[in-house]
N, C-alpha and C positions, 0 to 999 in steps of 0.2 A: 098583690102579694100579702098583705095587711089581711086580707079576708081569708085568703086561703090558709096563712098560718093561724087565725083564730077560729076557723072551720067555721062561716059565715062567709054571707053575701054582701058585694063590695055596697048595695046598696044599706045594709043592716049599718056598715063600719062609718057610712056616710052620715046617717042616722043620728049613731053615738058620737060624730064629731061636731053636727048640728046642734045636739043637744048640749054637749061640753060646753059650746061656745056660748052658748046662749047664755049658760050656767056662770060662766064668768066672763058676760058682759063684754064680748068681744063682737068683733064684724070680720073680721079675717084669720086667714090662718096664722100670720105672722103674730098679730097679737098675741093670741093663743097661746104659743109656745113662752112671749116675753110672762104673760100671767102664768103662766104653769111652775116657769119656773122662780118667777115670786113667789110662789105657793109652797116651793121646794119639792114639784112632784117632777120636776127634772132637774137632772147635774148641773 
């Protein structure tokens, strides 16, 4: 869904979530979201 609203491939979005991750030193997706949003890049 993620890829088709950003006209990309689900592999491409897998990509940029690898690459997020890495960027702020996380290992899961849960973390992720906890760092995002101490980052304030989510509500």
């Amino acid at each position: 869904v993620a890829a088709e609203r950003l006209g990309v491939t689900a592999e491409t979005v897998k990509a940029y979530l690898r690459s997020a991750m890495r960027k702020l030193g996380v290992r899961t997706r849960g973390q992720a979201v906890v760092a995002a949003r101490r980052a304030g890049w989510l509500p």
